[in-house]
ROTOR-468787 format. One record per atom (N, C-alpha, C, O, CB): residue in three letters; x, y, z. Coordinates in steps of 0.05 Angstrom, whole numbers, padded with zeros to 5 digits, always signed. Each point is the difference from the previous one (the first is absolute). Glycine has a CB too. Layout:
! ROTOR-468787
alaXYZ ...
END
This chain:
! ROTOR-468787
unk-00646-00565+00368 unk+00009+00011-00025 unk+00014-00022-00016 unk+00003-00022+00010 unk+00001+00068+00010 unk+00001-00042-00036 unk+00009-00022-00030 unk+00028+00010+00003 unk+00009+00022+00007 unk-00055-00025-00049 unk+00063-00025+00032 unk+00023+00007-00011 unk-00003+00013-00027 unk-00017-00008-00017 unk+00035-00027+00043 unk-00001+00053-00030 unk+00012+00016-00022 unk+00011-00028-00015 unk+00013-00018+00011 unk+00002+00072+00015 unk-00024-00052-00056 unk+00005-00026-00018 unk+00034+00016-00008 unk+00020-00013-00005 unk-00083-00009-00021 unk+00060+00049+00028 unk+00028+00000-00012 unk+00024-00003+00023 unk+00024+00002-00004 unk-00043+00029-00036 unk+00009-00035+00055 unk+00027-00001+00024 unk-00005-00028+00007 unk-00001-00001+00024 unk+00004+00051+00000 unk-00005-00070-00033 unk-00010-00032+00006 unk+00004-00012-00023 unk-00004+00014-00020 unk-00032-00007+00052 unk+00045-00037-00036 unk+00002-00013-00022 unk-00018-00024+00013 unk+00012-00015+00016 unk+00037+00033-00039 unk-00077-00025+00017 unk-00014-00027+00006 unk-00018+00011+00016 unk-00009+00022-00001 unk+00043-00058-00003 unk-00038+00017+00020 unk-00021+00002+00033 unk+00012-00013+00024 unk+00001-00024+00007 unk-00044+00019-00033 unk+00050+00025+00038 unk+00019-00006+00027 unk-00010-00025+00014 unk-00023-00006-00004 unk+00032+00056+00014 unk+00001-00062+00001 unk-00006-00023+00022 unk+00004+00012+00016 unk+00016+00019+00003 unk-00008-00057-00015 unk-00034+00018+00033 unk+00004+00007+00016 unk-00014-00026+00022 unk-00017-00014-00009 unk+00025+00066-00016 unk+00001-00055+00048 unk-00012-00025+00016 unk-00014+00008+00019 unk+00014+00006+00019 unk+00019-00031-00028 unk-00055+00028+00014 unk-00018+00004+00017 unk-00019-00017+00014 unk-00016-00010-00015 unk+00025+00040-00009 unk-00011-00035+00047 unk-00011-00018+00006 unk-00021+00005+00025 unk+00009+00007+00022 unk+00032-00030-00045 unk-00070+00018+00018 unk-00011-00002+00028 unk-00012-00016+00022 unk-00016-00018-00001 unk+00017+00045-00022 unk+00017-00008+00053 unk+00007-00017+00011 unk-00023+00014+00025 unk-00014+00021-00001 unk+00072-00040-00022 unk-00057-00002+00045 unk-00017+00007+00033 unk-00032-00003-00011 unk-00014+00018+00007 unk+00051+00028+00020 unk-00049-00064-00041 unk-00028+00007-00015 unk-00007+00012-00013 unk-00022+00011+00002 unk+00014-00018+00018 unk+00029+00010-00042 unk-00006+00028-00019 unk-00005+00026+00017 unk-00022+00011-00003 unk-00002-00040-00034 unk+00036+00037+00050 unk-00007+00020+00013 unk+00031+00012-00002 unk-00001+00025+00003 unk-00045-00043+00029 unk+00071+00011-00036 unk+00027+00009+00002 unk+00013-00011-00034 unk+00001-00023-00009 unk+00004+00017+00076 unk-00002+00020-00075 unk+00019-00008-00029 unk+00032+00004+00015 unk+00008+00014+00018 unk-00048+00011-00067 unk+00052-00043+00033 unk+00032+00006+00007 unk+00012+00000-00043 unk-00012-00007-00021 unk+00020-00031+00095 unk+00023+00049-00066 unk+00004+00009-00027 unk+00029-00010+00000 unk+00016+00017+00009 unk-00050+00025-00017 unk+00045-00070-00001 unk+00028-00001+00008 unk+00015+00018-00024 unk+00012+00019+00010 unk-00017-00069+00015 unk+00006+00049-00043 unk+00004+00009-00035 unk-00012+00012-00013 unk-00024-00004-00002 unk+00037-00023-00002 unk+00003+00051-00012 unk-00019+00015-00013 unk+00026+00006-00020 unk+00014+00019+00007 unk-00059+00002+00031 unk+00052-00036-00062 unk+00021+00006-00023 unk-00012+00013-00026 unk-00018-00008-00014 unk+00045-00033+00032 unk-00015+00058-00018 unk-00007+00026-00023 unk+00023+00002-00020 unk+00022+00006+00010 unk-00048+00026+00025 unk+00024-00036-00064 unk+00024+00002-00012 unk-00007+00031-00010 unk-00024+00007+00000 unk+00037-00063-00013 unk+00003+00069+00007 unk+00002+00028-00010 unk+00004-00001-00026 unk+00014-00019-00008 unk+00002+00035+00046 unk-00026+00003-00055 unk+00010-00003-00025 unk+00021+00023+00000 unk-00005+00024+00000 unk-00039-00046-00022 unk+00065+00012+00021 unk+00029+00007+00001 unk+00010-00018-00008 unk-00008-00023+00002 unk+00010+00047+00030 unk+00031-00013-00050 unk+00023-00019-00010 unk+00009-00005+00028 unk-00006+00011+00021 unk+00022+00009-00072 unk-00004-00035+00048 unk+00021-00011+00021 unk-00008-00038+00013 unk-00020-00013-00008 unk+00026+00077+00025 unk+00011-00071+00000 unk-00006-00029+00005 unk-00001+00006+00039 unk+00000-00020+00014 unk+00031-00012-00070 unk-00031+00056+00067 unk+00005-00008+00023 unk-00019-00008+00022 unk-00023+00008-00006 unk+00055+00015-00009 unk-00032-00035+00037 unk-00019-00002+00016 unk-00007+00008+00028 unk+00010-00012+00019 unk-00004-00015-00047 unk-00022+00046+00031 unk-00003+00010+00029 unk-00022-00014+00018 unk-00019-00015-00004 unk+00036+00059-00014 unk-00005-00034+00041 unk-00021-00023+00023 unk-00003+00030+00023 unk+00017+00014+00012 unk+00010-00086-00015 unk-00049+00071+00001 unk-00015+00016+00024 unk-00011-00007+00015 unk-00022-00008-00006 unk+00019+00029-00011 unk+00014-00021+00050 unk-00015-00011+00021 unk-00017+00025+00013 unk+00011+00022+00002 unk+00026-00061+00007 unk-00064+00035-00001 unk-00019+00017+00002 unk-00021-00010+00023 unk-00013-00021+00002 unk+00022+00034-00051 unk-00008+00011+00066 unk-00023-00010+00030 unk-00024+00014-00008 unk-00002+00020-00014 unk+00036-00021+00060 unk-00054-00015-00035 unk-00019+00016-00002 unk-00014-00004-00031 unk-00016+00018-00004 unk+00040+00013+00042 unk-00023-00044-00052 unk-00004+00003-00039 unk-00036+00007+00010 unk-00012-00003+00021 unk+00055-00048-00062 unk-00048+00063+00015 unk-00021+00011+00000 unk-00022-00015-00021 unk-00007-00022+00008 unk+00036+00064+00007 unk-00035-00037-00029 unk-00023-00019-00015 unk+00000-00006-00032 unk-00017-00011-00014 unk-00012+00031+00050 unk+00064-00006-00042 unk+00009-00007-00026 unk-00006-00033-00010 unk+00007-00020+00013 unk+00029+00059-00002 unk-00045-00038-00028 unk+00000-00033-00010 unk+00011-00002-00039 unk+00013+00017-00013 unk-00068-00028+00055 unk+00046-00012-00050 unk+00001-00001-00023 unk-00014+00019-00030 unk+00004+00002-00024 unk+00005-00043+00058 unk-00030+00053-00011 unk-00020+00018-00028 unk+00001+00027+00018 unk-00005+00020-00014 unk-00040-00061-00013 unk+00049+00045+00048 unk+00008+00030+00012 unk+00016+00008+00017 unk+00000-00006+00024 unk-00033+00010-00032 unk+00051+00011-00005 unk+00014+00024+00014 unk-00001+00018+00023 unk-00023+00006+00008 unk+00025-00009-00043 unk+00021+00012+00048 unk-00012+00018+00023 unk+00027+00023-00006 unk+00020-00003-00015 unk-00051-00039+00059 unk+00022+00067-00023 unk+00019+00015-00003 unk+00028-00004+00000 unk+00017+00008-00016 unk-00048+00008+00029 unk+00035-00035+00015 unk+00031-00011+00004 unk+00009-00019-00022 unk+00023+00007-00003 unk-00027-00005+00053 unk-00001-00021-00066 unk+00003-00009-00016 unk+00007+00019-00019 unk+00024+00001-00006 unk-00046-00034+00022 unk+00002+00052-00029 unk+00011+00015-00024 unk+00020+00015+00006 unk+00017+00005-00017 unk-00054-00005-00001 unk+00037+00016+00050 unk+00025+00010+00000 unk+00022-00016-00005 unk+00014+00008-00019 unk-00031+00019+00047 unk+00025-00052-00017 unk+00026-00013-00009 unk+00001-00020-00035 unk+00017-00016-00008 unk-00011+00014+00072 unk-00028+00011-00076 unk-00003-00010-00027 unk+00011+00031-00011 unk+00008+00002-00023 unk-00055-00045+00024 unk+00046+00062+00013 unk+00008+00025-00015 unk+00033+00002+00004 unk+00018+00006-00016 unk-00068+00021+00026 unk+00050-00036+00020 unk+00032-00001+00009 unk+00018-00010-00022 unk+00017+00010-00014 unk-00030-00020+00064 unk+00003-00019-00048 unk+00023-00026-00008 unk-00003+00013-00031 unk+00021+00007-00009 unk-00030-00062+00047 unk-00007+00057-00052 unk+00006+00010-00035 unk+00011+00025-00001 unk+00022+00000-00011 unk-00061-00023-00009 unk+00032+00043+00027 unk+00033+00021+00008 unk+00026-00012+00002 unk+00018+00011-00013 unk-00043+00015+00041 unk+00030-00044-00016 unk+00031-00013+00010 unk+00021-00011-00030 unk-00003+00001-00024 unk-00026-00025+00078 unk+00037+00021-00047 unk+00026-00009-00030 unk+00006-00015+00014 unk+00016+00006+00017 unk+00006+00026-00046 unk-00036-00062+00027 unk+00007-00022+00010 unk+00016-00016-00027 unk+00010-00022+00004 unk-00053+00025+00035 
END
């Protein structure tokens, strides 16, 4: 699924790299700015990431893209 343009400012990065013969991708980074006022910065450590990248979304992602813009940071 696509990021929501209105809950996103740009096109997320993200670092992806494949690794074992192209047969294993690994994902160190995946930075999403929100379009929200504020200056602050959160860091989410995450097991397991799933197949979010730079052009698609996944459920867990949008849930905490829904989280963090609720917040009064």
């Amino acid at each position: 699924m696509k990021y929501n343009k209105l809950d996103v400012v740009g096109v997320p990065y993200c670092n992806k790299q494949s690794i074992v013969s192209n047969k294993i991708e690994k994902r160190e980074i995946l930075n999403i700015e929100l379009n929200k006022t504020g200056s602050k910065t959160i860091t989410i450590i995450m097991m397991n990431p799933s197949k979010a990248d730079s052009t698609c979304s996944d459920r867990t992602i949008n849930k905490l893209i829904t989280f963090f813009k609720k917040q009064v940071l």
